[in-house]
C-alpha positions as CSV (number, residue, x, y, z in Angstrom):
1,X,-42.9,-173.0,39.5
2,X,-41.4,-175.9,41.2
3,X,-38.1,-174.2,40.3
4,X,-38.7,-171.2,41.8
5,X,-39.7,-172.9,45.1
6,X,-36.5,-175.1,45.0
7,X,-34.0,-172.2,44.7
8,X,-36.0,-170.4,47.5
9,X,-35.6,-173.3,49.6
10,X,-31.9,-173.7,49.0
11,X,-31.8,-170.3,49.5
12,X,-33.3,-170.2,53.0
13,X,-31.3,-173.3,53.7
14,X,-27.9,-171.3,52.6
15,X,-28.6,-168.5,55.2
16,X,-29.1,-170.8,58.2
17,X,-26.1,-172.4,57.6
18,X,-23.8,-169.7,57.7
19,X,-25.6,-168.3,60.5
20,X,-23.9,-171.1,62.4
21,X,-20.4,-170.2,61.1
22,X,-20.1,-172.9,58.8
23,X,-17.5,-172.2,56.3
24,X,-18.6,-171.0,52.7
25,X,-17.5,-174.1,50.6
26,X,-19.2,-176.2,53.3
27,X,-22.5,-174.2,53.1
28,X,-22.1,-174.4,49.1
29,X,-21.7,-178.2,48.7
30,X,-24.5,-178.6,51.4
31,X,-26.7,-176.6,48.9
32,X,-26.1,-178.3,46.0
33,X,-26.6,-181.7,47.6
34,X,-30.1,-180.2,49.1
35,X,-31.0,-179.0,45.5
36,X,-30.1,-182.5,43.9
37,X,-32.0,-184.0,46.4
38,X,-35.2,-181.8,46.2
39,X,-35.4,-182.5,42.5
40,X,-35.3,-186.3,43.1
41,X,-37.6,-186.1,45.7
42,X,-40.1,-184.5,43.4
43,X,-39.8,-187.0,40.8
């Protein structure tokens, strides 16, 4: 479950990125840090 939330989020937090015009790899890396983050947070 918490999985499933997580990738939503990152999901979410990939389209407002590039709604700003922030290049793809930028919007990419930014996701996987958020994701990383996310799961240490939960711990």
């Amino acid at each position: 479950m918490y999985g499933v939330i997580i990738s939503a989020l990152d999901t979410f937090l990939l389209l407002f990125l590039m709604n700003y015009g922030i290049r793809k790899m930028e919007v990419f890396i930014i996701s996987l840090v958020a994701t990383i983050g996310l799961a240490f947070l939960h711990r």
